[in-house]
mmCIF file as Biopython writes it, N, C-alpha, C and O atoms, coordinates in Angstrom:
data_model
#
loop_
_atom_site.group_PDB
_atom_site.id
_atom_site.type_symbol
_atom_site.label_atom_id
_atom_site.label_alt_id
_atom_site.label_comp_id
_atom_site.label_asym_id
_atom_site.label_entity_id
_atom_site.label_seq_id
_atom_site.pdbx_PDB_ins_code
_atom_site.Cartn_x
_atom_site.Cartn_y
_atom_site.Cartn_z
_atom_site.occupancy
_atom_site.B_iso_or_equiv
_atom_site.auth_seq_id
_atom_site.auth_asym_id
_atom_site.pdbx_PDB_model_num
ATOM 1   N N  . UNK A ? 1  ? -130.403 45.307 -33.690 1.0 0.0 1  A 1 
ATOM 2   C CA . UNK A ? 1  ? -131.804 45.681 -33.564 1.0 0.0 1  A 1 
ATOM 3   C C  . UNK A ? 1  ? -132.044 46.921 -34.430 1.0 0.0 1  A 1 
ATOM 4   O O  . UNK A ? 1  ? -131.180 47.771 -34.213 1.0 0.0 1  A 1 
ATOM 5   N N  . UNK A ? 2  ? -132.813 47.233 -35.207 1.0 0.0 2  A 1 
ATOM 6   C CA . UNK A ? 2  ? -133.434 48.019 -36.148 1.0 0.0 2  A 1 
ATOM 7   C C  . UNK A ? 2  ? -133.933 49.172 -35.402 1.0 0.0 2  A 1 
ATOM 8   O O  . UNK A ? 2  ? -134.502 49.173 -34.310 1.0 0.0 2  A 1 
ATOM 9   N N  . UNK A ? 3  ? -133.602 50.243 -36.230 1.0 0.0 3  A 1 
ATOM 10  C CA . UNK A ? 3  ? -134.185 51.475 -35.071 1.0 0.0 3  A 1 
ATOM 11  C C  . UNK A ? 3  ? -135.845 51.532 -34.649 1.0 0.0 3  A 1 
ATOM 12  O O  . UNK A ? 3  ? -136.353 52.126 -33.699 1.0 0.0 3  A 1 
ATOM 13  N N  . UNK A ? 4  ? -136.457 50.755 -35.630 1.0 0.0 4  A 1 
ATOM 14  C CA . UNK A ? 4  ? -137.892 50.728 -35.414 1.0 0.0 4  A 1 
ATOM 15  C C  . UNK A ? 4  ? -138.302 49.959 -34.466 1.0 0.0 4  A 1 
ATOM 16  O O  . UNK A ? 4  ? -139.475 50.021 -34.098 1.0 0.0 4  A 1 
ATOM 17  N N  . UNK A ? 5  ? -137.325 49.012 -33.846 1.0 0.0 5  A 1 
ATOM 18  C CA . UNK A ? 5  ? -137.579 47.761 -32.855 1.0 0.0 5  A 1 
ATOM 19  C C  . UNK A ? 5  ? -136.574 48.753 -31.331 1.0 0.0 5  A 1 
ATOM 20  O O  . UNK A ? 5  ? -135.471 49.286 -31.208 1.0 0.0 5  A 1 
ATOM 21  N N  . UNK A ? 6  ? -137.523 48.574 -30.654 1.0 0.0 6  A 1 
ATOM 22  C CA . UNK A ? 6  ? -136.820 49.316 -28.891 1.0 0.0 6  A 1 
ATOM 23  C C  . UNK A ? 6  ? -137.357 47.744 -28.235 1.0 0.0 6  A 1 
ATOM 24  O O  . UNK A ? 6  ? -137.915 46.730 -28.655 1.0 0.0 6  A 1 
ATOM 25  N N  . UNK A ? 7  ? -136.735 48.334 -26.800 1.0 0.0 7  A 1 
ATOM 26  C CA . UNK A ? 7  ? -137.159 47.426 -25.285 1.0 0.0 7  A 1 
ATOM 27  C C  . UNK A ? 7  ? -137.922 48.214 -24.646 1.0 0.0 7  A 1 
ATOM 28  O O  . UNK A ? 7  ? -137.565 49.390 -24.579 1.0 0.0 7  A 1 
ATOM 29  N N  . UNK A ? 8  ? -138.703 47.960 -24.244 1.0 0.0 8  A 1 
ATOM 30  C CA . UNK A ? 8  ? -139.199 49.514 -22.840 1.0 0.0 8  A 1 
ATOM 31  C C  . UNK A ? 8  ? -139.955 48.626 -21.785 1.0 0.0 8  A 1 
ATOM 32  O O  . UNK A ? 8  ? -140.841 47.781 -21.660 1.0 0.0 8  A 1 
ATOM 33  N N  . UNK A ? 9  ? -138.953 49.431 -21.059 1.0 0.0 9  A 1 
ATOM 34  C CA . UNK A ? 9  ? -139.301 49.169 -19.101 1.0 0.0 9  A 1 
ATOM 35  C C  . UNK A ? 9  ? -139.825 49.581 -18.524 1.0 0.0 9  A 1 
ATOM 36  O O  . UNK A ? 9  ? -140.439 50.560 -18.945 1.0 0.0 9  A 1 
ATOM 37  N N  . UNK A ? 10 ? -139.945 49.303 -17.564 1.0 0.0 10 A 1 
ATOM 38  C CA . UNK A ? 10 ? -140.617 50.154 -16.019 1.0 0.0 10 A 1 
ATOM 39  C C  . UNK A ? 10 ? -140.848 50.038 -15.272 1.0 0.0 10 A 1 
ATOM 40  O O  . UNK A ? 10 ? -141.114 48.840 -15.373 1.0 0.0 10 A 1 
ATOM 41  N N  . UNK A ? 11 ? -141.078 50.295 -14.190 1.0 0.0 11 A 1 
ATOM 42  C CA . UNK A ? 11 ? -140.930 50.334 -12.862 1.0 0.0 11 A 1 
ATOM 43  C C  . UNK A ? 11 ? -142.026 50.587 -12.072 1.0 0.0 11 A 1 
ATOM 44  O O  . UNK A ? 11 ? -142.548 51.609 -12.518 1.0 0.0 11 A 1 
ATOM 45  N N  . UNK A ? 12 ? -142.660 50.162 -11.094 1.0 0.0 12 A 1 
ATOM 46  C CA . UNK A ? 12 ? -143.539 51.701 -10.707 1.0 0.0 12 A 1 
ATOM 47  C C  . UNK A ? 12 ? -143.975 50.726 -8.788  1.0 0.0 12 A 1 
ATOM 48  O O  . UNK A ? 12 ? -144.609 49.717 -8.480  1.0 0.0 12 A 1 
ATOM 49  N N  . UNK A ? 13 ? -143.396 51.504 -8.215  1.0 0.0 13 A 1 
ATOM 50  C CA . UNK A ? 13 ? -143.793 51.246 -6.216  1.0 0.0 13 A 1 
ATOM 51  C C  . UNK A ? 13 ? -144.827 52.448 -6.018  1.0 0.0 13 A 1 
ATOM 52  O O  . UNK A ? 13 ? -145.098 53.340 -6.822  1.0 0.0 13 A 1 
ATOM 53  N N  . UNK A ? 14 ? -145.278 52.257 -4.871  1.0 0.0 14 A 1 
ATOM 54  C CA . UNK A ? 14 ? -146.179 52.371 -4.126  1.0 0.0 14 A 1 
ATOM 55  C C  . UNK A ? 14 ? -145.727 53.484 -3.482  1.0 0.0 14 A 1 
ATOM 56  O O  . UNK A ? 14 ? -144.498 53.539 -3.435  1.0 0.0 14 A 1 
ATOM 57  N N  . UNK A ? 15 ? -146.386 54.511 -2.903  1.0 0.0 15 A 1 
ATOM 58  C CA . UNK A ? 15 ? -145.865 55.442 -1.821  1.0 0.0 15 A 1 
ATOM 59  C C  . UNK A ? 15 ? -144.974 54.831 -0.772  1.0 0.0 15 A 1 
ATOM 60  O O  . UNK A ? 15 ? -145.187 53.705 -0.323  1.0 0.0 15 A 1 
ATOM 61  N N  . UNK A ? 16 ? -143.974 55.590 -0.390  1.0 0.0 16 A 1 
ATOM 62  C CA . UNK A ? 16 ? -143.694 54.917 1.124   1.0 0.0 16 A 1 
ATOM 63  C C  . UNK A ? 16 ? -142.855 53.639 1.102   1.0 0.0 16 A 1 
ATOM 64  O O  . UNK A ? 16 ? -142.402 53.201 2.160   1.0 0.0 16 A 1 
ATOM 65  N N  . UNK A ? 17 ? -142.652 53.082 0.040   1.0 0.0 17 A 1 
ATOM 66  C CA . UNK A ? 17 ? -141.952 52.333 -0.462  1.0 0.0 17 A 1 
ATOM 67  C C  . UNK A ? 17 ? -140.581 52.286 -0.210  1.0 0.0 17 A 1 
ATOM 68  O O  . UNK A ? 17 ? -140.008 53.366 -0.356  1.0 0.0 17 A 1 
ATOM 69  N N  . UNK A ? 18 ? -139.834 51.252 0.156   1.0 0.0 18 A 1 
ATOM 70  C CA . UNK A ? 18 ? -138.188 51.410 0.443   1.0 0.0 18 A 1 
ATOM 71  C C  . UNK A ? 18 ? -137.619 52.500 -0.717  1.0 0.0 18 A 1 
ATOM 72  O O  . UNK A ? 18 ? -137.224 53.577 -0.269  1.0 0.0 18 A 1 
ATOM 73  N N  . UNK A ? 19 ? -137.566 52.341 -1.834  1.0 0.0 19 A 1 
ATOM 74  C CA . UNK A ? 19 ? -136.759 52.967 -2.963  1.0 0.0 19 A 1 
ATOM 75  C C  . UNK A ? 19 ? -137.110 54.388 -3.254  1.0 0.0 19 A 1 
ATOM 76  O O  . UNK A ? 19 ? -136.369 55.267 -3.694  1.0 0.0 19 A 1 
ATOM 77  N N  . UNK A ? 20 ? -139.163 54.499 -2.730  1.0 0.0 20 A 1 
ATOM 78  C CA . UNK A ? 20 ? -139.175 56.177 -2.717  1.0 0.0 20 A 1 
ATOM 79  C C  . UNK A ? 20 ? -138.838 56.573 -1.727  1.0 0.0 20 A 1 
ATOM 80  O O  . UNK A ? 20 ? -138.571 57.766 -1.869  1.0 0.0 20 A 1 
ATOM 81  N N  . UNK A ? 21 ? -138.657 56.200 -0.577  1.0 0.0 21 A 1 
ATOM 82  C CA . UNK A ? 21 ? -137.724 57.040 0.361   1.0 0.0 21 A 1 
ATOM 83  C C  . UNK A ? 21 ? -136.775 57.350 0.469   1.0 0.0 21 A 1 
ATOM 84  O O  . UNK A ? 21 ? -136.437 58.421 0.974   1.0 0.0 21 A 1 
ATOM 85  N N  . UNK A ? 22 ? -135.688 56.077 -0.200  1.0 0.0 22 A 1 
ATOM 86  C CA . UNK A ? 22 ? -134.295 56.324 -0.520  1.0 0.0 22 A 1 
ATOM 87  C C  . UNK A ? 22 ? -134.040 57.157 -1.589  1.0 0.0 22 A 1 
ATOM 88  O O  . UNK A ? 22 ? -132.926 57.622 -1.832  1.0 0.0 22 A 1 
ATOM 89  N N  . UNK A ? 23 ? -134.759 57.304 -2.053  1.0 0.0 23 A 1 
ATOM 90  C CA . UNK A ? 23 ? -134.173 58.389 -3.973  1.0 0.0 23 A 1 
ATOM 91  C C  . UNK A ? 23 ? -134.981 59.674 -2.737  1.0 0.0 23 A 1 
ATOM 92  O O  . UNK A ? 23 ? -134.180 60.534 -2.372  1.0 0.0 23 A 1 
ATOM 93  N N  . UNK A ? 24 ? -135.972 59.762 -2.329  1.0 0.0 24 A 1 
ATOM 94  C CA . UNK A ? 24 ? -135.693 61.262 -1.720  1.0 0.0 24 A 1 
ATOM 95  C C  . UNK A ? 24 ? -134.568 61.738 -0.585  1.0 0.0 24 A 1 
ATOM 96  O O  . UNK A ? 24 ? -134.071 62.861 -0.493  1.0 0.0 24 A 1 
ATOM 97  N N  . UNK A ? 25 ? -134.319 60.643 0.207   1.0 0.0 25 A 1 
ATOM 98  C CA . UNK A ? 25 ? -133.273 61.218 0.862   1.0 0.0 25 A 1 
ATOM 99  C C  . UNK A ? 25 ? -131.803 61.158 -0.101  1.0 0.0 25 A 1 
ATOM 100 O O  . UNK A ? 25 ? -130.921 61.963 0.198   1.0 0.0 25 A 1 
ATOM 101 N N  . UNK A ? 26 ? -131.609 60.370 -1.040  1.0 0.0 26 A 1 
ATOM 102 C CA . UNK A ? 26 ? -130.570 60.874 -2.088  1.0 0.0 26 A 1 
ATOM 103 C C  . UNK A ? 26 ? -130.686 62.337 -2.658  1.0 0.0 26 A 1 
ATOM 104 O O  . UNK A ? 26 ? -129.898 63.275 -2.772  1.0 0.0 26 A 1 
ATOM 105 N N  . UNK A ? 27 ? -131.881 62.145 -2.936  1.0 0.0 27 A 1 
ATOM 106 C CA . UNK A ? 27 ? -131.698 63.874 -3.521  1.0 0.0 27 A 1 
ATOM 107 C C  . UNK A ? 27 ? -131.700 65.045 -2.751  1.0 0.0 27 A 1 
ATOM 108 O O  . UNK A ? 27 ? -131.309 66.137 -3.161  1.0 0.0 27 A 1 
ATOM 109 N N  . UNK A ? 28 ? -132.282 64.738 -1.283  1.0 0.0 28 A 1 
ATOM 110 C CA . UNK A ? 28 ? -131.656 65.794 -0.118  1.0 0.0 28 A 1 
ATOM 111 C C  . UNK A ? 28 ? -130.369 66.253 -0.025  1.0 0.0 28 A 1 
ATOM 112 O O  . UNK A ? 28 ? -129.856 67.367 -0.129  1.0 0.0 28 A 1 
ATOM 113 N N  . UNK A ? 29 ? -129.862 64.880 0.247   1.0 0.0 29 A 1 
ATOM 114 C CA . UNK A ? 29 ? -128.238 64.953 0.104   1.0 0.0 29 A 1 
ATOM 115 C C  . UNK A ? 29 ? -127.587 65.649 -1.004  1.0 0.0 29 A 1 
ATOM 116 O O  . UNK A ? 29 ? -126.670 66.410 -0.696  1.0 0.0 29 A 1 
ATOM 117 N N  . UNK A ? 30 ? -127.898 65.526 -2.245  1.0 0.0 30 A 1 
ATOM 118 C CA . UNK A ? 30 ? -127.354 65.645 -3.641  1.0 0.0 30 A 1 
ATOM 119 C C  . UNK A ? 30 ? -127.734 67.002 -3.756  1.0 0.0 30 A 1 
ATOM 120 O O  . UNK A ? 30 ? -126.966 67.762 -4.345  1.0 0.0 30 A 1 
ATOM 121 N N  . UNK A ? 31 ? -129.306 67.634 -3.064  1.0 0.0 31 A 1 
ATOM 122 C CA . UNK A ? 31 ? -129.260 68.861 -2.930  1.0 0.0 31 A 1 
ATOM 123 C C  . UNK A ? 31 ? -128.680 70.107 -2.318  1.0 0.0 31 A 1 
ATOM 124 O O  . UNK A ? 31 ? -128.359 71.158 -2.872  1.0 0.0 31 A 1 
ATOM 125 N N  . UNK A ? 32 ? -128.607 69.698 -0.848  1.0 0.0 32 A 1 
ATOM 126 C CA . UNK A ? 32 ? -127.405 70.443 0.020   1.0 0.0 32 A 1 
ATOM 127 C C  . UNK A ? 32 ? -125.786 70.175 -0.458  1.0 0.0 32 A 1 
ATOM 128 O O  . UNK A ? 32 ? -124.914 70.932 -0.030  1.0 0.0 32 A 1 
ATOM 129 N N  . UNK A ? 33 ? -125.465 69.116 -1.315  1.0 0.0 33 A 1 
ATOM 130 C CA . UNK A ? 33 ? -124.115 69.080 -1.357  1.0 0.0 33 A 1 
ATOM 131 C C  . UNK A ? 33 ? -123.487 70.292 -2.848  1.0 0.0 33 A 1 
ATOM 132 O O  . UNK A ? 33 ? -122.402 70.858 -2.982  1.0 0.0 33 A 1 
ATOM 133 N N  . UNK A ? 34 ? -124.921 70.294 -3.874  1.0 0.0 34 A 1 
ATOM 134 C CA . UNK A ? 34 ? -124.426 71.153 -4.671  1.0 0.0 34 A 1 
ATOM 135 C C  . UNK A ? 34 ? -124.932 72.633 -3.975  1.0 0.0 34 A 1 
ATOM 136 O O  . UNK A ? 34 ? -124.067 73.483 -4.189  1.0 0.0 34 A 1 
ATOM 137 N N  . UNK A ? 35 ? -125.873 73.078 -3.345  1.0 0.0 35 A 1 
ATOM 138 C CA . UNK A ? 35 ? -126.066 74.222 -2.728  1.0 0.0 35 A 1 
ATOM 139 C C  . UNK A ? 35 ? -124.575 74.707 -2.168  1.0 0.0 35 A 1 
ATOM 140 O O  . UNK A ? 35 ? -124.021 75.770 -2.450  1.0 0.0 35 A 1 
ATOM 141 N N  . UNK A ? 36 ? -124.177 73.877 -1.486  1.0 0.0 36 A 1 
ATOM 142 C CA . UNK A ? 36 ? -122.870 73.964 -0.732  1.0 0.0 36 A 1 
ATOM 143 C C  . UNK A ? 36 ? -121.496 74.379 -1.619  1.0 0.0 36 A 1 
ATOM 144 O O  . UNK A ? 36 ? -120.529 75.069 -1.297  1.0 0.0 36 A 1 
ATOM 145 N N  . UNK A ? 37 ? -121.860 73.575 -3.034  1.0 0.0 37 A 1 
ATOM 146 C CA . UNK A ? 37 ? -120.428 73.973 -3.561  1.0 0.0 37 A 1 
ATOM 147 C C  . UNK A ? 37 ? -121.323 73.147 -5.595  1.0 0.0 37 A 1 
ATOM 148 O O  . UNK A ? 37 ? -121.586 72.117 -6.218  1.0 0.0 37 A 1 
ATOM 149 N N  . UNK A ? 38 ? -121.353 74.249 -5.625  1.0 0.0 38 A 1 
ATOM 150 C CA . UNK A ? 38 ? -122.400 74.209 -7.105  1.0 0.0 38 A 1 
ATOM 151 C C  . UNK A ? 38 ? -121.162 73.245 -8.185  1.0 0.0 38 A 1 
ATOM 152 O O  . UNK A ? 38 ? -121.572 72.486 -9.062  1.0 0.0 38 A 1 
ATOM 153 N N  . UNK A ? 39 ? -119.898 73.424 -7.955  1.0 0.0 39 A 1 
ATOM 154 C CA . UNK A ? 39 ? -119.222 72.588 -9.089  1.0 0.0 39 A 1 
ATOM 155 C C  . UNK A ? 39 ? -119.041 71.230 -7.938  1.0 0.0 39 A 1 
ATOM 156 O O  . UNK A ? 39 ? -118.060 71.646 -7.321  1.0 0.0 39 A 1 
ATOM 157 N N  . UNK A ? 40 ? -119.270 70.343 -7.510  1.0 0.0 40 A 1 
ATOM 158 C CA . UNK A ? 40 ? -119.127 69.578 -6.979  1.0 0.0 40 A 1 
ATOM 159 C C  . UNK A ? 40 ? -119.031 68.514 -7.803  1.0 0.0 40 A 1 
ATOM 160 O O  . UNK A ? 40 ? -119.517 68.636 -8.928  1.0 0.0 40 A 1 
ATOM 161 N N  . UNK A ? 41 ? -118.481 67.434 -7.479  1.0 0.0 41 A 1 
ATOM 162 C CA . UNK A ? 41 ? -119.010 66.249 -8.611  1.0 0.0 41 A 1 
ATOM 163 C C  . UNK A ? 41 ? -119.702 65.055 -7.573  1.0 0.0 41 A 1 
ATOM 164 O O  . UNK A ? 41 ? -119.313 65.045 -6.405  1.0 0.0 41 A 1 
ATOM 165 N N  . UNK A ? 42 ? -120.521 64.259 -7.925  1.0 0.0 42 A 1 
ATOM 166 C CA . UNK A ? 42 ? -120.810 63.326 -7.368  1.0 0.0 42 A 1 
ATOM 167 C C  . UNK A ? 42 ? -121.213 61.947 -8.344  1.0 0.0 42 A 1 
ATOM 168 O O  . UNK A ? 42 ? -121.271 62.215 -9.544  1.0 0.0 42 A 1 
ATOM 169 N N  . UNK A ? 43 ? -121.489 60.560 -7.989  1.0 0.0 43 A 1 
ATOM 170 C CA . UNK A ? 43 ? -121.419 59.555 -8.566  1.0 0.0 43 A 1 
ATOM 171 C C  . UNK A ? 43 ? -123.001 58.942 -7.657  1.0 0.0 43 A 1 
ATOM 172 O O  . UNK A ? 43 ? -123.452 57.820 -7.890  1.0 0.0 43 A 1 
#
């Protein structure tokens, strides 16, 4: 594929939505775990 030629995606839910609730309570988590220990690694 030619650099002038891309794909582009996207996504887009609703408030309240299964996946926006889950990516905020991921990033709760992901937030207290580096607060807790700033070199942490996670996946």
């Amino acid at each position: 594929m030619p650099m002038t030629d891309f794909l582009f995606t996207s996504e887009s839910v609703s408030e309240g939505h299964p996946d926006k609730v889950s990516d905020q309570i991921s990033d709760a988590i992901l937030d207290a775990i580096l607060t807790q220990d700033p070199k942490s690694r996670v996946a």
